[in-house]
N, C-alpha and C positions, 0 to 999 in steps of 0.2 A: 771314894773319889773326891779329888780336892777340886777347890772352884778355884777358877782361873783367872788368876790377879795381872793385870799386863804391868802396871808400872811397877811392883816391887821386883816383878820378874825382872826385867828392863835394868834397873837401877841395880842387881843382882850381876848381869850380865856386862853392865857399864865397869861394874869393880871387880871383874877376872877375866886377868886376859884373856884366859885357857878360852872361856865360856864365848867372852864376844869376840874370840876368831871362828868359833866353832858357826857362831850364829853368819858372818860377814858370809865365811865360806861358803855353810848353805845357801845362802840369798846369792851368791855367783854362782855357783851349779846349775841353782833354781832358775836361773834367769837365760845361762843357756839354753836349756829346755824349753826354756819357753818360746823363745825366737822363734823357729820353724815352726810350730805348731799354731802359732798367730798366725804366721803368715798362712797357713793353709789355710784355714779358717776366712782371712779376708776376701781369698779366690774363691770361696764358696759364696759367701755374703755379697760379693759385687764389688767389694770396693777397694780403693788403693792399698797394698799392705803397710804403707808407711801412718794409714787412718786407724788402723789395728795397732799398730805398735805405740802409737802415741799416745790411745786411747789406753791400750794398756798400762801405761808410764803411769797414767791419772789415775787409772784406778787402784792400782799395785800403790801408790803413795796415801791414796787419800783412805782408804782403807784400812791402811795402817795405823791412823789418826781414829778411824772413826768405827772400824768392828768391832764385832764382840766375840773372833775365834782369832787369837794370837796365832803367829807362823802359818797362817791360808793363805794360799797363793788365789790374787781374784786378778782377771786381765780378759779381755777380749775373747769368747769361749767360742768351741762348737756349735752346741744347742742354742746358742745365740743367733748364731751367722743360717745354723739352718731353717730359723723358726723368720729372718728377714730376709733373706735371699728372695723368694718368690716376692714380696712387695719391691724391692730393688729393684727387678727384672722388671717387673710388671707396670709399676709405677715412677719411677726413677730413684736414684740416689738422694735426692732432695728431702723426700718423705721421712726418711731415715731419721733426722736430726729430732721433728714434733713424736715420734713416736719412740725413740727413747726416751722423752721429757716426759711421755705420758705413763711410760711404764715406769719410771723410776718415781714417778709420783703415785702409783698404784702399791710400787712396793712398800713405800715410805707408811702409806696409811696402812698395809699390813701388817709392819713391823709396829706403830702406834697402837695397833688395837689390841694388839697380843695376840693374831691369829698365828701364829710361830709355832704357836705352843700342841697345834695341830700335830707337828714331826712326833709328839709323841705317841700319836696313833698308826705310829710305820712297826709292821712285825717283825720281828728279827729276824725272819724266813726272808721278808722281802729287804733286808738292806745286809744279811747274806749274797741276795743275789745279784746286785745293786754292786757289790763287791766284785763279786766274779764275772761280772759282766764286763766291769771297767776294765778290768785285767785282763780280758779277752781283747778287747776295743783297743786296749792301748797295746799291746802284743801284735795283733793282724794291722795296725796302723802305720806299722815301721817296715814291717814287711817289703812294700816298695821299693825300700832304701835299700835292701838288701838281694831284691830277686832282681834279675836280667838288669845286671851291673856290672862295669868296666871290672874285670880280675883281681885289678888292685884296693877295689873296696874291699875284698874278703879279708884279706891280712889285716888293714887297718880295724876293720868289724873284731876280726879276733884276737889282737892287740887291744883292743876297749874292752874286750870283754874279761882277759885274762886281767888286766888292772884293775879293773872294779871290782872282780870277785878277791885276787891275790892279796893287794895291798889294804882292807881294813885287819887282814891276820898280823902281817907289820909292823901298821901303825894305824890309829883313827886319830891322826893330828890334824890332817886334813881329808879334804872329803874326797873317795878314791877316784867317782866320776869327773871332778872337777880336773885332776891331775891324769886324767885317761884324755880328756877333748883337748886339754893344752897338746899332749905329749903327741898324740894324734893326729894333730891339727900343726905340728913344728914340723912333724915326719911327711906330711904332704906338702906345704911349701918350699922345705929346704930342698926335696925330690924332685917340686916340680909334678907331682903325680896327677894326673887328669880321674877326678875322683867328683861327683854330686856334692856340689856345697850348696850350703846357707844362701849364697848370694843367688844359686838357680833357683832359688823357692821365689823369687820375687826381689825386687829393689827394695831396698831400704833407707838407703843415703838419700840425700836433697836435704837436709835442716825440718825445724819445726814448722811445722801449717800452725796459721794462725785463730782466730775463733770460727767455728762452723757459722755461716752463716743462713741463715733462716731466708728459703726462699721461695715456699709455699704460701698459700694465705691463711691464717686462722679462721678457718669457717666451719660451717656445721661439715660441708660436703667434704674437706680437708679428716676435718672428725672420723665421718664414716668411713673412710678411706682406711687410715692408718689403726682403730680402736681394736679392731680384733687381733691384728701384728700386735700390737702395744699389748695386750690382757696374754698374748701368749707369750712376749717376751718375760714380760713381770711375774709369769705363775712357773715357767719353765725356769728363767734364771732362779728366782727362790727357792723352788726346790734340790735343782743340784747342789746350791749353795750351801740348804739348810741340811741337806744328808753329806754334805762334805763334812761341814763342821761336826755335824756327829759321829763320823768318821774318826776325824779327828781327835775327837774327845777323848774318843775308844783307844786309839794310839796313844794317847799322851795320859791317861787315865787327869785328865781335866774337864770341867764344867766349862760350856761359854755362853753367850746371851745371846739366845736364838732371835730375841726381838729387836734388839741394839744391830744384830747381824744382818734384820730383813730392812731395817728402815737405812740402814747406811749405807746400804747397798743400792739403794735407791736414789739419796743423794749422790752416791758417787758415779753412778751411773750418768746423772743427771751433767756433772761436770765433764765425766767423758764425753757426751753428746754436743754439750757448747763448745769442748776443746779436742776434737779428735773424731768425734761423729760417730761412734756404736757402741751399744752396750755391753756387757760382760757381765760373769759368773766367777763362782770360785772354778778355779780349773784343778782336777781331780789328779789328773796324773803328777802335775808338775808342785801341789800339796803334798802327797803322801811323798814324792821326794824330797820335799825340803821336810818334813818332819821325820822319814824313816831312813833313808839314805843320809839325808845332811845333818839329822837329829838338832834342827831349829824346833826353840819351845818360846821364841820370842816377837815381837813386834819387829826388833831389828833385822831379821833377815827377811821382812818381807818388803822394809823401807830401803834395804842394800839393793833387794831385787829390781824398784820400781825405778834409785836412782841411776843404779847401773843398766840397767836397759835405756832409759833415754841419755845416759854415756856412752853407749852403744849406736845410739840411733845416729846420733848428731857428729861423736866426735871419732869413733872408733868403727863406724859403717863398715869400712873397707876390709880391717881385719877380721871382724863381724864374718863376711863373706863368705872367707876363706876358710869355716870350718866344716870337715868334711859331715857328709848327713848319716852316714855309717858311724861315726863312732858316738852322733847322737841317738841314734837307733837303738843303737846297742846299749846305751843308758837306760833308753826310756823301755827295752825287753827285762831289763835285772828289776827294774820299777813293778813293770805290769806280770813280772813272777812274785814278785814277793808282795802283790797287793792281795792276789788270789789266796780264799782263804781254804785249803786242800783239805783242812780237817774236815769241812764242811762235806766233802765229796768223797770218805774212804769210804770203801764197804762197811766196813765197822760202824763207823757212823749212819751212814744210810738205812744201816738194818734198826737201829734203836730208835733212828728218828719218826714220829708217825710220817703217814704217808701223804697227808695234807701239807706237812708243811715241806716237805719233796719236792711236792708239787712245784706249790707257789715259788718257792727258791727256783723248779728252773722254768718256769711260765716268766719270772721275771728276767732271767739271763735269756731265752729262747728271744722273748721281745725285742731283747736292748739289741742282743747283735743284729736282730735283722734288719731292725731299723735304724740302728745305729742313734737310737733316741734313749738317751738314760732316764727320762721323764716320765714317757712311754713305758716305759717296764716297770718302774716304778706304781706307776697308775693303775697296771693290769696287773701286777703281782697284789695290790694293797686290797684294789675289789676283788680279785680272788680271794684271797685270807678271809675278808668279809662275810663273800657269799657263804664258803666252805664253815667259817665259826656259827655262821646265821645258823645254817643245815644242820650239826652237832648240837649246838645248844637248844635244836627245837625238840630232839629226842630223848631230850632231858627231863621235859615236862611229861609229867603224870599223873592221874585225876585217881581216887582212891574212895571205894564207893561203902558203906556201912548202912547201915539196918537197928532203929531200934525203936522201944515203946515209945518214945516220943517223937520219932519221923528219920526221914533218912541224913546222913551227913557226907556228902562229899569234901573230898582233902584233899587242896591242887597240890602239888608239888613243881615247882621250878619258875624259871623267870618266861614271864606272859610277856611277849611282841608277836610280831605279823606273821613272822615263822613257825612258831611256837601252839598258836595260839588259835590258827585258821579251822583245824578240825575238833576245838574244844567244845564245839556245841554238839558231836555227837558220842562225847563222852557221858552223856546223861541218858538216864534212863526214864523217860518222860512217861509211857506206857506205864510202868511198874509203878511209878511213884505217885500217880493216876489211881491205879487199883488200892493201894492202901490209903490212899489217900488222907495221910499225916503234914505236917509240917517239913520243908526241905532246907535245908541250910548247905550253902558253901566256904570251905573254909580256906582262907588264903594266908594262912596265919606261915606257913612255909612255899610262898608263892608270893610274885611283887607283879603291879601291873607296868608296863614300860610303854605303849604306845597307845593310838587312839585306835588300831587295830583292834586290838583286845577289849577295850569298851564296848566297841561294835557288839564285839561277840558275846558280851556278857549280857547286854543287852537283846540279842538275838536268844538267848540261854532263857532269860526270866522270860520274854515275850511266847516263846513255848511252851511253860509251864502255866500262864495265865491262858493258854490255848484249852490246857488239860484241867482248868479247872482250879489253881495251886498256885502257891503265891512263895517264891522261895528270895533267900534272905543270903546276903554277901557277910560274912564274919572275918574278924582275922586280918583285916587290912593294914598293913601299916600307915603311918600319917601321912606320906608323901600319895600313896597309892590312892586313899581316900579322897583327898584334893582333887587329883589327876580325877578319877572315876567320877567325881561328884560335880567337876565344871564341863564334862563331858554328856556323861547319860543321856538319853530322849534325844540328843541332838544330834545324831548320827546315821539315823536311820529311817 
């Protein structure tokens, strides 16, 4: 896997044609898709969709500048609008603006500290399922668009659908979704055809808002108010964002900077808030299209995206409007089939796979759709894998009992934590080793100590033996285990 250079790419891109139509096109595709789905998102969150789309402009540009995953679509998200919605309602619109400043400055020290580097404790079970969730989510989300609809959405539905899949056998000169919404979207105007468009999701026209203005007070009781919205906007956005980019990475077989990624995300969030008023995420579906549908691997198509949506907003609203939601639909259903990963799901596979990580794969998809929370699945799929690795590797451990003229020797075998390690004190044979009454040694010389749990108990182990009379002796530690054991002892109990 190669790491992922943005300016050579870039500068790559600048010197072929082929390469920067390839890249403009996706970032127009991308940005279709994106439209509608802002706006849903800001009827959820409360607030004007024209606050979402311009909020998205800033962060779609500034991100471009300032990430660390080339071609991530980041704009105004779901899990955003659903984790502020209830303070919106609750408290008003106002709140909004200090509690993006505060999350984005939560994020900022996460990405400074190197807490990033966390994503690599996600199990492949769970961003498996993390996968096929999305693909689910983004598949039943369009649905709408398609059920208990005017007759003449079908044909347009399946006129987008026939051009996306027919036209990359062709050609891949352009991208097939992009020339499916044009062609689409000519065939309902010139018609006249009374069909769900863009512009029923919500208004968009009226020009730029100017800076958010701040019009709560800075106090503690402001603080309390807004701090637990703000910790869950900043822990929710980070993580979509940081499993997008890994996502990503997986598609493009490139490396990106998980820390560069949490802190800019932060800042940019923070400009949203003063110019636009909500935060945002990477957004997953309208990602995996710009890099697998539009096959962007650049900076460029995410800065076409950010510019042509607020040329969209400002100067091109109207036409904006007028595209049908059917044949956006039907884009974003070829997306969330081809994001799902089926190997994952044959029988073939299922039978080879153990049965833990079955599990967790679909503990983590069962979560996401129900709650419609990718965070949430995420969370309960990763402490599953946890729990379920805890319970396996306690069974691992084994104690190994020997006899000889000079006393007895016990031989731990495996790694000692709280799991592991709970019923180690009646692996001993305190009675017997009483009656001969020799010298006892333990050996840990294939055994490592890991928590202060196992201290305890080793300590609970000798305190038994000085019960019987017998004074037994730790051997075989390694130098970290020693340390750990030796600032511990006597003080635990």
């Amino acid at each position: 896997m190669t790491t992922s250079s943005s300016s050579p790419a870039v500068l790559q891109a600048l010197r072929s044609p082929r390469r920067l139509t390839t890249e403009v096109l996706a970032g127009a595709v991308t940005t279709l898709a994106l439209i509608p789905e802002v706006i849903s998102f800001s009827v959820i969150a409360g607030v004007d969709p024209k606050v979402s789309l311009i909020a998205s402009v800033v962060l779609a540009i500034s991100m471009t500048f300032l990430g660390g995953r080339p071609a991530m679509i980041t704009a105004a998200a779901g899990a955003v609008a659903l984790v502020v919605a209830p303070l919106v309602h609750t408290h008003g619109v106002e709140y909004l603006l200090p509690t993006v400043i505060l999350a984005g400055l939560v994020q900022i020290a996460f990405g400074l500290v190197g807490l990033a580097r966390i994503m690599r404790f996600i199990p492949r079970s769970v961003m498996i399922g993390f996968v096929n969730a999305l693909g689910i989510l983004i598949f039943t989300a369009q649905l709408q668009h398609v059920l208990d609809v005017p007759a003449a959405v079908y044909p347009l539905f399946a006129l987008t659908l026939v051009v996306v899949l027919a036209l990359p056998r062709l050609t891949k000169a352009v991208p097939a979704p992009l020339v499916a919404i044009v062609l689409v979207t000519a065939i309902a105007m010139i018609f006249h055809l009374r069909v769900p468009t863009v512009g029923d999701q919500g208004e968009v026209s009226g020009g730029l808002p100017g800076l958010t203005p701040l019009e709560v007070p800075l106090t503690l009781e402001t603080l309390q108010i807004i701090a637990p919205t703000a910790l869950s906007v900043a822990f929710v956005g980070l993580m979509e964002t940081l499993l997008t980019a890994k996502l990503v990475d997986d598609i493009t077989d490139t490396r990106s900077s998980k820390s560069r990624e949490s802190w800019a995300l932060g800042v940019s969030n923070i400009l949203a808030g003063f110019w636009g008023g909500i935060a945002g995420c990477a957004m997953i579906g309208q990602t995996v299209m710009n890099v697998k549908l539009g096959r962007a691997r650049t900076r460029i198509s995410t800065l076409v995206a950010g510019v042509l949506l607020l040329i969209l907003v400002t100067a091109l609203s109207d036409l904006m409007e007028q595209i049908p939601m059917s044949a956006l639909a039907a884009v974003m259903m070829v997306v969330a089939v081809s994001t799902v990963d089926f190997h994952s799901v044959r029988p073939a596979t299922l039978r080879r796979m153990p049965v833990s990580e079955t599990l967790v794969m679909a503990t983590t998809v069962v979560v996401v759709v129900i709650t419609h929370n990718l965070a949430l699945g995420v969370a309960a799929g990763a402490l599953l894998a946890v729990a379920l690795f805890a319970r396996r590797v306690a069974h691992v451990t084994r104690v190994e009992r020997t006899t000889g003229a000079d006393g007895t020797r016990y031989t731990v075998h495996g790694p000692l934590f709280f799991g592991s390690s709970n019923d180690l004190v009646e692996q001993f044979d305190y009675a017997a080793d009483a009656e001969r009454g020799l010298p006892v040694a333990v050996d840990f010389t294939a055994a490592q100590i890991w928590d202060a749990s196992t201290v305890a108990v080793l300590d609970s182990v000798q305190a038994k033996y000085v019960e019987h009379g017998l004074e037994v002796s730790f051997t075989g530690l390694d130098e970290r285990s020693i340390v750990f054991h030796g600032r511990l002892t006597g003080t635990l109990n």
